[in-house]
Backbone as CSV, one residue per row, in Angstrom:
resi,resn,N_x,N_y,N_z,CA_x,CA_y,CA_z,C_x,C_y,C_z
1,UNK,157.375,172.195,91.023,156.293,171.377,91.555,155.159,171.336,90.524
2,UNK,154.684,170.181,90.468,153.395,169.731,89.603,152.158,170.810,89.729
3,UNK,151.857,171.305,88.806,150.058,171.843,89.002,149.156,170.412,89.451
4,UNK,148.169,171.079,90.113,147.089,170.036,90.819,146.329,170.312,89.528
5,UNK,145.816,168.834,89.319,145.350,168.737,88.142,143.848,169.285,88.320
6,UNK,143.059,169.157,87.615,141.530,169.840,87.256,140.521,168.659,86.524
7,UNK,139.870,168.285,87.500,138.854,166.792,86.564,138.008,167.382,85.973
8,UNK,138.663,167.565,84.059,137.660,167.566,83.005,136.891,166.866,82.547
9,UNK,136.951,165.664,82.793,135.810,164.287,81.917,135.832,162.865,82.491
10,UNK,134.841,162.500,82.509,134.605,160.914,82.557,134.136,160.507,80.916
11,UNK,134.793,159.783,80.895,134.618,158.725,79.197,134.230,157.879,79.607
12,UNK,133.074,157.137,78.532,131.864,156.446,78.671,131.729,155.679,77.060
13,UNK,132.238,154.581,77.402,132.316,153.468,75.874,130.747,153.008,75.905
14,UNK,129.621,153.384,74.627,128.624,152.772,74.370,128.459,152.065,72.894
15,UNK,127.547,151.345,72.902,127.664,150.798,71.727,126.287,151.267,71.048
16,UNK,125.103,152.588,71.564,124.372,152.798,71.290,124.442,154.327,71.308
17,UNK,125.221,155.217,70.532,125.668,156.584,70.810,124.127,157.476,71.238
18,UNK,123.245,157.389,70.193,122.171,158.256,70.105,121.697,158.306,71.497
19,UNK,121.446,156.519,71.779,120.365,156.561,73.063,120.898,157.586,74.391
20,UNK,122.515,156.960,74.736,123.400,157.222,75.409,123.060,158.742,75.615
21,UNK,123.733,159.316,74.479,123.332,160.965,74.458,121.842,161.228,74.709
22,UNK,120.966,160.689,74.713,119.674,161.465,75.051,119.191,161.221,76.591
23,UNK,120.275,160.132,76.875,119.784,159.708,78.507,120.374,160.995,79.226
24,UNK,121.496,161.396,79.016,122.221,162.276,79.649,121.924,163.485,79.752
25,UNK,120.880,164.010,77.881,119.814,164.983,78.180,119.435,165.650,78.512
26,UNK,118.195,164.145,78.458,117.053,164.154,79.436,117.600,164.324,80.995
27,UNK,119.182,163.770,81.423,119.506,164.209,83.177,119.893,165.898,83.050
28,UNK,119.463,166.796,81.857,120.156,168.164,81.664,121.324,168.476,81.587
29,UNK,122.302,167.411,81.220,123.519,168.044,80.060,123.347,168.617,78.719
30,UNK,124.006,169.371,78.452,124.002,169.647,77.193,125.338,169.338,76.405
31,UNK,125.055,169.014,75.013,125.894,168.676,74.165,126.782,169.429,73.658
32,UNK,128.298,169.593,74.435,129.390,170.658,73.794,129.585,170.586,72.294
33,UNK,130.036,169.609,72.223,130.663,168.826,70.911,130.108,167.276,69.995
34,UNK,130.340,167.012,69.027,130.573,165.954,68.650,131.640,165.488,67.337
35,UNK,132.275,164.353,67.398,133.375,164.694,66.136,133.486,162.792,66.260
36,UNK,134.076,162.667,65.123,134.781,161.345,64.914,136.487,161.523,64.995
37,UNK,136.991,160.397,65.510,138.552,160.729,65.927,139.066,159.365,65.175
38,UNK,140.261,159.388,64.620,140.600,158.699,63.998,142.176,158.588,63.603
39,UNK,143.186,157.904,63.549,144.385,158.308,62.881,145.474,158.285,63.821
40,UNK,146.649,158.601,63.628,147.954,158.326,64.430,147.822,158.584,65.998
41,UNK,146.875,159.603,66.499,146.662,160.226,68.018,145.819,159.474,68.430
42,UNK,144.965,158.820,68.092,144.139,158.194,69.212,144.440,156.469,68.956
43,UNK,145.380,156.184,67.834,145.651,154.542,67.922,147.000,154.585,68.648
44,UNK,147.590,155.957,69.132,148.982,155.683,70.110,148.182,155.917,71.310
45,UNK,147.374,156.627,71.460,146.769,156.379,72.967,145.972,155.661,73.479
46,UNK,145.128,155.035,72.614,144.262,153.634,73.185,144.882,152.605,72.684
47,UNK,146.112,152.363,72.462,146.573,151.123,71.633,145.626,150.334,71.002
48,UNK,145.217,150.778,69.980,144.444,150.286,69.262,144.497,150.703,67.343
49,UNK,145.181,150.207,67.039,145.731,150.490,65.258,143.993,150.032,64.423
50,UNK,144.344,151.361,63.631,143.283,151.653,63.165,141.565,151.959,63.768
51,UNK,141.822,152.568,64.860,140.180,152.712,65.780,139.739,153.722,64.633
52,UNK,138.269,153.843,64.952,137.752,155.357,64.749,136.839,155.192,65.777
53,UNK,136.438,156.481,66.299,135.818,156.393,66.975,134.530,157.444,66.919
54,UNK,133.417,157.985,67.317,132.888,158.781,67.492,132.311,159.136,68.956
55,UNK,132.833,160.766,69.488,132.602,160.925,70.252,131.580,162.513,70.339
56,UNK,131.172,161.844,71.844,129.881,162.908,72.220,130.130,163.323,73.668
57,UNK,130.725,165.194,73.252,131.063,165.868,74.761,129.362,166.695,75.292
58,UNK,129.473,166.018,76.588,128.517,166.489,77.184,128.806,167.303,78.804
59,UNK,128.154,168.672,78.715,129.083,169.590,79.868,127.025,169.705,80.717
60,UNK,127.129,169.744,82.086,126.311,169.762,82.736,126.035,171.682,82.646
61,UNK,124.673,172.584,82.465,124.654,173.529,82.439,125.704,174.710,83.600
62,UNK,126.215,175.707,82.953,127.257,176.266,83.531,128.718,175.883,83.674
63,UNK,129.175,174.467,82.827,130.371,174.213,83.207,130.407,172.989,84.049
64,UNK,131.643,172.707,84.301,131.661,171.907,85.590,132.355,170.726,84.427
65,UNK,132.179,169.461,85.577,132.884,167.914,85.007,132.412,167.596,83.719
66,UNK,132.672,167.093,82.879,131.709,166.723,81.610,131.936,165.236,81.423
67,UNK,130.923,164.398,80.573,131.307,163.531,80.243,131.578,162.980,78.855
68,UNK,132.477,162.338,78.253,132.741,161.971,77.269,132.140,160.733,76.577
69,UNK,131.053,160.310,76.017,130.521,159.168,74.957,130.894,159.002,74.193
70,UNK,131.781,157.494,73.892,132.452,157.552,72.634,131.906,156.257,72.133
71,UNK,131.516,156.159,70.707,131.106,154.703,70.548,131.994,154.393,68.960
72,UNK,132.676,153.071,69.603,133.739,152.782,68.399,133.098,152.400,66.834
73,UNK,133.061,152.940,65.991,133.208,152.209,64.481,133.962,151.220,63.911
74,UNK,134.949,151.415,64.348,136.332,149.807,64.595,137.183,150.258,65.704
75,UNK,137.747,149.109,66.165,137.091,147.701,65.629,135.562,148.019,66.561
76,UNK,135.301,146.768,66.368,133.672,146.217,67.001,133.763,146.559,68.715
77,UNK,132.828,147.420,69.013,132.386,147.246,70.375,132.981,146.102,71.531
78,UNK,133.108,145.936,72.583,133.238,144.912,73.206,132.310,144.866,74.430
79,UNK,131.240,143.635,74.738,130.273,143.908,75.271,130.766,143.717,76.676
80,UNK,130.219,144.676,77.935,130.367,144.472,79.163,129.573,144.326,79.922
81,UNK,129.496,144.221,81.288,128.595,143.791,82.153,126.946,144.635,82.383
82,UNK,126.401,144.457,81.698,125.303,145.309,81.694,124.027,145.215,83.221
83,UNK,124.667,144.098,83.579,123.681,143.879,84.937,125.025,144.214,86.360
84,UNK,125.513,144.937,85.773,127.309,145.005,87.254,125.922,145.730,88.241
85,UNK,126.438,144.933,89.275,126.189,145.371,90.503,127.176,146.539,90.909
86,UNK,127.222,147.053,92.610,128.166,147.443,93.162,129.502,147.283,93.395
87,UNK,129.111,146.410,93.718,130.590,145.202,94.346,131.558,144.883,92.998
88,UNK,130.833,145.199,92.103,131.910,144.447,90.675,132.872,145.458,90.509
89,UNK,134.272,145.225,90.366,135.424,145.983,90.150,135.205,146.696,88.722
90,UNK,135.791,148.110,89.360,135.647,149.159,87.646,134.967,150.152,88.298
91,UNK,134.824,151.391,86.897,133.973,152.722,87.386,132.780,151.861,87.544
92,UNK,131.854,152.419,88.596,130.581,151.468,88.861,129.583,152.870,88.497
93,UNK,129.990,154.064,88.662,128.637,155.051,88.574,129.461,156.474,88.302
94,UNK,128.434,157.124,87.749,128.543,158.563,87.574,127.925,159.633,88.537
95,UNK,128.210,159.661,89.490,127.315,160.676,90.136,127.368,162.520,90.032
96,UNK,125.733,162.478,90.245,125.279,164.034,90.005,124.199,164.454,91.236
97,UNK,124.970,165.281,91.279,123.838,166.241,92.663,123.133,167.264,92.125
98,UNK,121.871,166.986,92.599,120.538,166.922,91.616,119.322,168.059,92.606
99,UNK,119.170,169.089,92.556,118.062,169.898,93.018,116.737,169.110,93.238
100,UNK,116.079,167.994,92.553,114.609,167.834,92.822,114.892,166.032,92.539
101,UNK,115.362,164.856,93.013,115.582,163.886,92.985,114.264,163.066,92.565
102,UNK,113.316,163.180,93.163,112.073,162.471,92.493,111.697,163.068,91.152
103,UNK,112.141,164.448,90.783,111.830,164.751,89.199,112.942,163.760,88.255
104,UNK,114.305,163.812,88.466,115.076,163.106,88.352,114.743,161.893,87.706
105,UNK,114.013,161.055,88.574,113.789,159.748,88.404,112.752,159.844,87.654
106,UNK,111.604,160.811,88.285,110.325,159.980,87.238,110.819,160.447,85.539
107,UNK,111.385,161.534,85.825,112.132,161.321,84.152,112.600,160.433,83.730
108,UNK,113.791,159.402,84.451,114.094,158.830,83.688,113.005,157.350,83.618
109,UNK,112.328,157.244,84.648,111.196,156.405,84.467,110.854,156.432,83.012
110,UNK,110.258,157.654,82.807,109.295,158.129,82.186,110.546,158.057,80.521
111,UNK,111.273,157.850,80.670,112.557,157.417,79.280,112.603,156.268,79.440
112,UNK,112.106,155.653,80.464,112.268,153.677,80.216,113.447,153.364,80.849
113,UNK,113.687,154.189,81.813,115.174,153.448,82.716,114.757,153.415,84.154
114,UNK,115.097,152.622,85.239,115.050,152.517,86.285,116.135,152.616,87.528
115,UNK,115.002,151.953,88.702,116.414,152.418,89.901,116.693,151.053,89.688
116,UNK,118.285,151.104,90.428,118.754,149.878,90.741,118.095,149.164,92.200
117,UNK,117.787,150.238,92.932,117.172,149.737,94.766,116.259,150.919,94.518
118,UNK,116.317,151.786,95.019,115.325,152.705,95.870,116.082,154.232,96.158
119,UNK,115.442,154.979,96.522,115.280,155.990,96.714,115.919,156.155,98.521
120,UNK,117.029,156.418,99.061,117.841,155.887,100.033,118.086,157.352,100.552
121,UNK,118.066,157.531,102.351,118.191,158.511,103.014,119.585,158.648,103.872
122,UNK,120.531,159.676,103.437,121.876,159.512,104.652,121.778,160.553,105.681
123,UNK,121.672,160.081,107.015,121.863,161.010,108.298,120.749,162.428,108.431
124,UNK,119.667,162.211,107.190,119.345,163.802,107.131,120.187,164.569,106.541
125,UNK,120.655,164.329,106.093,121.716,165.496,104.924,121.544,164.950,103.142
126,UNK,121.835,163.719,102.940,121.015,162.967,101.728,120.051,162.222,101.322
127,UNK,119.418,162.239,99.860,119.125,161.590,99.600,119.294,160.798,98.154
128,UNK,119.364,159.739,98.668,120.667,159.104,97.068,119.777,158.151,96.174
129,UNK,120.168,158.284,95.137,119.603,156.565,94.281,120.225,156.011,93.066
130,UNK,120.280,155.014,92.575,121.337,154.735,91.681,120.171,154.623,90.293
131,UNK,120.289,155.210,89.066,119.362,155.272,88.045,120.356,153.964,87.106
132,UNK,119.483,153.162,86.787,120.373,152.251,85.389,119.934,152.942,84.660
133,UNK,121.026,153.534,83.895,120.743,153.888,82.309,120.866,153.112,81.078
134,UNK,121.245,153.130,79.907,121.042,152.729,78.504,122.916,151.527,78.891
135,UNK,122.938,150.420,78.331,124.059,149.392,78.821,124.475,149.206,80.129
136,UNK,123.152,149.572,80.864,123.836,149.361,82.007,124.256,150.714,83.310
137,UNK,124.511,151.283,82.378,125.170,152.555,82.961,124.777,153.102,84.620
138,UNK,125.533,153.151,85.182,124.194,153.295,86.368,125.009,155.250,86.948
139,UNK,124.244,156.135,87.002,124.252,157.387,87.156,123.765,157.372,88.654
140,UNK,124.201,157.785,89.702,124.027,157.961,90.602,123.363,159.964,91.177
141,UNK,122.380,159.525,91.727,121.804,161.274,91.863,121.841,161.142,93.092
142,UNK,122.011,162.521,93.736,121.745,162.955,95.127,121.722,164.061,95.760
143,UNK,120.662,164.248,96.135,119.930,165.881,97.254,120.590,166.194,98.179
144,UNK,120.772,167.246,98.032,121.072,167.715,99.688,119.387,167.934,100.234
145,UNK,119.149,167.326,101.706,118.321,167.479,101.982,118.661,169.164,102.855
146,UNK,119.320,169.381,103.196,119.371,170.829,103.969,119.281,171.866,103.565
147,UNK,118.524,172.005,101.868,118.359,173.649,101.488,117.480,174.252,101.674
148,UNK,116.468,173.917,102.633,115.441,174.948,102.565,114.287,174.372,101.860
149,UNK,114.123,173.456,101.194,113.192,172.553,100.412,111.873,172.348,101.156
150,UNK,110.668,172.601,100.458,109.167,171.800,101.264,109.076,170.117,101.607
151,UNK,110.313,169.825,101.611,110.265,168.552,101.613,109.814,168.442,103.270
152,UNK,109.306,167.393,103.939,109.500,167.037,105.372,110.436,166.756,105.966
């Protein structure tokens, strides 16, 4: 019988590596790795002859899911929907559950990115919001409202 697999990474195609990596940051990842990939292993797995690519591993403090930023050198980028709503088919968000949600945001305010809506309440147990990041990217954060918090 199969081992149950273990979700190591979400990969994240930008065409702006630096910014990308500092949005993610500033949300308190830190940067495992970085390397350029290139050569027989990654043009049999992205079908793509002759890529290079450069990528940026980012692990949230202590471990856990990480995400992968890779921004191609060849061929050329291919531009995507930078205004995708919800509803548009594909990964639509990254979500992270976040201890202080309004610090969250005014950070990334305060980096020049915004919400997509608002700052949104579920049942008394959450509170959610969708951040656009750098192409679009939209990172999804959310509180548990039930820890004990001075919140009301």
């Amino acid at each position: 019988m199969a081992r149950t697999p273990r979700f190591d990474h979400v990969g994240v195609t930008v065409a702006d590596l630096e910014r990308a990596t500092a949005f993610f940051v500033g949300l308190g990842f830190e940067i495992e790795g970085r390397t350029f990939v290139e050569g027989e292993f990654i043009d049999t797995v992205i079908a793509i002859p002759g890529s290079r690519t450069e990528i940026v591993m980012l692990r949230p403090p202590g471990g856990g899911t990480a995400v992968e930023l890779s921004s191609f050198v060849r061929p050329d980028p291919e531009p995507g929907s930078a205004a995708a709503m919800a509803n548009e088919l594909g990964l639509r968000s990254i979500g992270l559950e976040v201890d202080d949600i309004e610090a969250v945001v005014e950070r990334a305010k305060a980096d020049g990115y915004g919400l997509v809506g608002g700052i949104g309440e579920y049942e008394g147990i959450w509170r959610q919001a969708y951040v656009r990041g750098p192409e679009g990217l939209i990172v999804s954060v959310a509180e548990r409202m039930d820890r004990g918090t001075d919140r009301p």
